[in-house]
N, C-alpha and C positions, 0 to 999 in steps of 0.2 A: 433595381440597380444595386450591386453589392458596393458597400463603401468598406473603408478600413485596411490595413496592409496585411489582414489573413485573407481578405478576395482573391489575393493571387494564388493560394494556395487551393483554392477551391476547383478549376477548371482543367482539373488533370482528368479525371473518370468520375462515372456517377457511382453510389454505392452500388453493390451486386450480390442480390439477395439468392440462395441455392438452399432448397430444401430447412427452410428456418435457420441458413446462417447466413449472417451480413458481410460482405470481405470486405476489410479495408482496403482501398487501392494502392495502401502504403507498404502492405505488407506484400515480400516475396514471395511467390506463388512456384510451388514444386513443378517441374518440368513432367510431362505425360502425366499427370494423373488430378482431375479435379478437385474439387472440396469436396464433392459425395465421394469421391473414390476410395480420398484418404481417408476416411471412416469408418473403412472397410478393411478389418486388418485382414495378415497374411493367412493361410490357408498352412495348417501344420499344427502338431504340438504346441502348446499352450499360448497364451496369448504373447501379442506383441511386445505389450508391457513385462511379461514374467522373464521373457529374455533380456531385456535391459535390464532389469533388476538382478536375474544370474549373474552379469557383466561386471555390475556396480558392486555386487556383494565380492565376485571375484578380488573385484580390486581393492577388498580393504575398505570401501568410504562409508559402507554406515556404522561403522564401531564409535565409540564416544570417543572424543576428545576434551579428556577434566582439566591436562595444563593450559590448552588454549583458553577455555571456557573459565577458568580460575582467573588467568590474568587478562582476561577483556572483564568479567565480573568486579572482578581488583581494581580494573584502571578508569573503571565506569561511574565505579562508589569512590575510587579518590577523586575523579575529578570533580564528582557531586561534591562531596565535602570540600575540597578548594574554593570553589564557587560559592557555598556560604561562610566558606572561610573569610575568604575576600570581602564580602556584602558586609559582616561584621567587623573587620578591621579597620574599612572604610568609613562605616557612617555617613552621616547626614549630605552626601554631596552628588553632584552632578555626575562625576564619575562612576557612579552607582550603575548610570546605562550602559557602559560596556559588560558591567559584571552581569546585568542581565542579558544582554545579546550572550556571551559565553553560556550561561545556564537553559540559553537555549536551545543551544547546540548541544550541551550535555543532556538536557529532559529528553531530546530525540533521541541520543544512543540510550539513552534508559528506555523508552519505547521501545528500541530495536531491540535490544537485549531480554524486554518484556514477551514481545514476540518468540524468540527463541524458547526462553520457557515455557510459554505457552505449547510451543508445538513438539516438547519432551526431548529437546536436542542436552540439555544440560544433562539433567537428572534421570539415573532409571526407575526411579517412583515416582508417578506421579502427584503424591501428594507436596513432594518435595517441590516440585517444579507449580505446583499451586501455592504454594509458602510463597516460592518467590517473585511470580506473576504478582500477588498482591503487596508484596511487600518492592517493587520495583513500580510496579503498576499502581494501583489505587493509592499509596502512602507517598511514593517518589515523585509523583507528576498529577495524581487526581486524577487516571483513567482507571474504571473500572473494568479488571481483569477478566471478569465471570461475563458482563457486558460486550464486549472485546471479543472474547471466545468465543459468545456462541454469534456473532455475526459474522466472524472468521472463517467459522469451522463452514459453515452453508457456503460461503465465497471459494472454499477450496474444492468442496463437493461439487459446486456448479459454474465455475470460472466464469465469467463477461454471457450468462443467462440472463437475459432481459428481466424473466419472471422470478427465476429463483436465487439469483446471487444478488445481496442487498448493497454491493457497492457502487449496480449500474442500476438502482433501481430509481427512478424518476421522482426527482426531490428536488431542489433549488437546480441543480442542471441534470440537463436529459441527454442521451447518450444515442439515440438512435433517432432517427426522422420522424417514424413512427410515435416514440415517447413524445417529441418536439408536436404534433398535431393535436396529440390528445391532451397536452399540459393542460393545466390551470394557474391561478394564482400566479406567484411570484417567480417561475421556474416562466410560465411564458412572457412572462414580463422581461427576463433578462439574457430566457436561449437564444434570443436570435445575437446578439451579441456576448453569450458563456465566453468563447476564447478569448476576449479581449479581457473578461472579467475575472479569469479564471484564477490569476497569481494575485490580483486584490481580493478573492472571496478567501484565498488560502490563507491571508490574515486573520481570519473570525474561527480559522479550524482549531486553534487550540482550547477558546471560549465554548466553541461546540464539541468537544471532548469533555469538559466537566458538564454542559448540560446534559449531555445525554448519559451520560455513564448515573448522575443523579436521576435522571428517567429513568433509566431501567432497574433501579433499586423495585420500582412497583411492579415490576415485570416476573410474573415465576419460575421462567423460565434460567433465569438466574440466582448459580448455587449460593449461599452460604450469603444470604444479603446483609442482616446483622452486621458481622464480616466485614463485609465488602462497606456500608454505608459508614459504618465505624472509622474505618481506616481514611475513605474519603473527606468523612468531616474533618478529619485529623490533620492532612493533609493542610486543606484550604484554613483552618481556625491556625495551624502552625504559620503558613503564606501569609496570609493577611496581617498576623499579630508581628510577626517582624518586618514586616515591611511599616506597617505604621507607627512599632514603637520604634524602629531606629530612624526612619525620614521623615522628613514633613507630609503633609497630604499630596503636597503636589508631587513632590519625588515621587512617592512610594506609590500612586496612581499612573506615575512615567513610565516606571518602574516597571510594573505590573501590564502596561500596554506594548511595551518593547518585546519583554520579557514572552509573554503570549500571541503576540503576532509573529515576532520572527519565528516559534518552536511548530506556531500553526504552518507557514512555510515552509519549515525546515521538512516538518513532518511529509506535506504534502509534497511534494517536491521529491522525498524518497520514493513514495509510493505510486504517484502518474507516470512512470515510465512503465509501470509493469504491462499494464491490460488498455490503460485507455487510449483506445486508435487501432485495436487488434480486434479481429473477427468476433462477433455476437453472435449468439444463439438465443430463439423463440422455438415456442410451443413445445412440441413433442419429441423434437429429433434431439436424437442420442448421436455422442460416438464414446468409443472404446476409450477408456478410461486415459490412454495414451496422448491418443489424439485432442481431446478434451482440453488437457493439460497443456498439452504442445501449440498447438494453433492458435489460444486464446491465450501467450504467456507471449511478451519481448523481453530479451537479454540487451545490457547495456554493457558495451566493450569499455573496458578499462585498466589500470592497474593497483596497484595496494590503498592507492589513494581512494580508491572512489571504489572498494573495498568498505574501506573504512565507513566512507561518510555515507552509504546505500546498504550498513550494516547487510551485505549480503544478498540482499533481494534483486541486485544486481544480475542475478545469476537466478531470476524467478521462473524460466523453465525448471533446471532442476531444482528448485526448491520447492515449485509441484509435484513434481512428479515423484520426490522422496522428502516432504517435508520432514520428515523427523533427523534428516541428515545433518550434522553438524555445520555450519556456516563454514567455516574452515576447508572442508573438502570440497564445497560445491564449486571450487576452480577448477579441479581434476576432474569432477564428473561431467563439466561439463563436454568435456574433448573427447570420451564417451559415447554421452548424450545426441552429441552433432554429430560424430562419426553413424550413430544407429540410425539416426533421422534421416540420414544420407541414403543409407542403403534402404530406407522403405519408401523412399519417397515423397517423406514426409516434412512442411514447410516448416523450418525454424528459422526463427526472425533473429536476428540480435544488430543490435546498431548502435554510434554512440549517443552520449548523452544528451546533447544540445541535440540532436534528430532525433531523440525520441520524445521530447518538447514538441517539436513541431510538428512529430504525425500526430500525436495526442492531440493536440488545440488544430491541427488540419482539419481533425475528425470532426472535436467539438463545432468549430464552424459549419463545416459543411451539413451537419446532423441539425443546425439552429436554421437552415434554408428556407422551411418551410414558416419558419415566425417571421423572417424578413420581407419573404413572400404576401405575407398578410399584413405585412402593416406597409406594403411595398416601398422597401427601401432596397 
């Protein structure tokens, strides 16, 4: 028996597994043409994807944009500096915890702006745009950049891949039914109820960005560790030493719980609407680098506002499909993007926000079935 108010969401369709991909039933499905179909691009001159990108380039959108990028950089790092402006003006008081809800809202546009650097939207050298990955990233918030990057770079290369994209990989929650049977430990202890869990676990995501970014200092696969662990310590020995020399323990432990729960929220919160509740791939099957991009991505409709506050991933079709695109453009391409998709037949999802909440946590429930199953509830 399903308990809970996500049960209702469960009895729409069973998942629908096609040649190692899983379809969400949430997601709109192209008229005449399967999941294997669409994976099969057009017959002609160069691939699917090269014509889009002739398109994109016609229009102008992957040139830099420095004034945009100067004054979102600008208004990122004042409102950082306000925020401990504020913290030290105020001193020892209660009011302290708005100032950390606010700097948590600012650490996430430092993430998102981390992001951008990382993926060379700022800067045309690279080196440049790794200055400021660590100096926004590991110094600004305590995530490590080099850490960050290379689990990114795999997630772009193999979107909602069971095996090979480390976002849907089977850890405290499981993403497929499959994952959900084979759990262990604490991942089966809590998948049969993930959805309900899912916006309390994103409380502990900001705490699990400094543990892991400090994991992966031992990792070799990450550049420039020295670096990177330097700047981290700096970081957290800065954090800590003003928070305890300007509040009491108890403040500056309030302080410190507000501050990193709301930023784990804020964080997560940007980034579940992209992929989770959108079609999975397992084992071997391939599709053309297009499709890949497209059927494993949701766009959330909105305006300047929710722009701002989903620093652009709002628009994470194309922000697959041309990551190195400036944030700024991915409005225009996206009218593009939809138009191309149209004539290949090809499915692009985009919905708003609060529904893309709930195909996400539809997913998550309905994929915990089989834990409920077993403990029959």
């Amino acid at each position: 028996m399903r308990a809970g108010w996500l049960a209702g969401f469960s009895g729409r369709t069973a998942d629908t597994r096609l040649s190692g991909m899983t379809l969400s039933p949430d997601a709109p499905v192209a008229p005449r043409r399967s999941a294997v179909d669409a994976g099969t691009p057009r017959s002609g001159a160069g691939s699917d994807f090269a014509e889009l990108s002739r398109r994109i380039a016609a229009a102008g959108l992957l040139k830099r944009s420095p004034g945009y990028y100067t004054a979102r950089l600008a208004g990122v790092a004042g409102a950082y500096a306000a925020g401990w402006g504020a913290f030290f003006v105020l001193g020892d008081t209660w009011w302290q915890l708005a100032v950390a809800a606010f700097l948590a809202l600012v650490f996430g546009q430092v993430a998102l702006v981390a992001h951008d650097l990382a993926h060379g939207q700022v800067f045309r050298r690279r080196r440049h745009g790794e200055i400021g990955g660590r100096l926004f990233g590991n110094l600004g918030i305590g995530m490590s950049y080099g850490w960050w990057m290379n689990k990114h770079t795999r997630h772009h290369a193999h979107p909602n891949h069971e095996e090979l994209d480390p976002d849907v990989a089977p850890d405290i929650l499981v993403w497929s039914a499959e994952q959900a049977r084979a759990s262990r430990g604490i991942a089966r202890l809590l998948g049969g109820r993930q959805a309900l869990l899912f916006f309390p676990l994103l409380t502990l995501e900001g705490f699990n960005l400094h543990v892991a970014s400090l994991r992966a200092l031992r990792s070799p696969s990450v550049r420039n560790r020295p670096l990177e662990g330097a700047l981290l310590l700096l970081h957290i020995a800065a954090l800590l030493s003003a928070l305890f020399l300007v509040l009491s323990p108890g403040k500056a432990v309030a302080f410190l719980a507000v501050n990193q729960c709301l930023f784990g929220v804020y964080l997560g919160c940007t980034f579940a609407p992209n992929h989770k509740g959108m079609p999975t791939l397992t084992g071997d099957q391939r599709l053309d680098f297009l499709r890949r991009q497209v059927l494993t991505s949701r766009n959330v409709r909105g305006g300047w506002f929710t722009d701002v506050m989903l620093g652009g991933l709002n628009y994470q079709i194309e922000h697959h499909l041309f990551p190195g695109m400036p944030t700024v453009r991915l409005r225009r391409a996206r009218v593009i993007v939809r138009q191309y998709c149209a004539e290949l037949g090809v499915r692009y999802h985009e919905t708003g926000l609060i529904q893309s909440y709930r195909e996400a946590l539809t997913h998550m429930h309905r994929v915990g079935e089989p834990l409920r199953q077993r403990r029959g509830v």
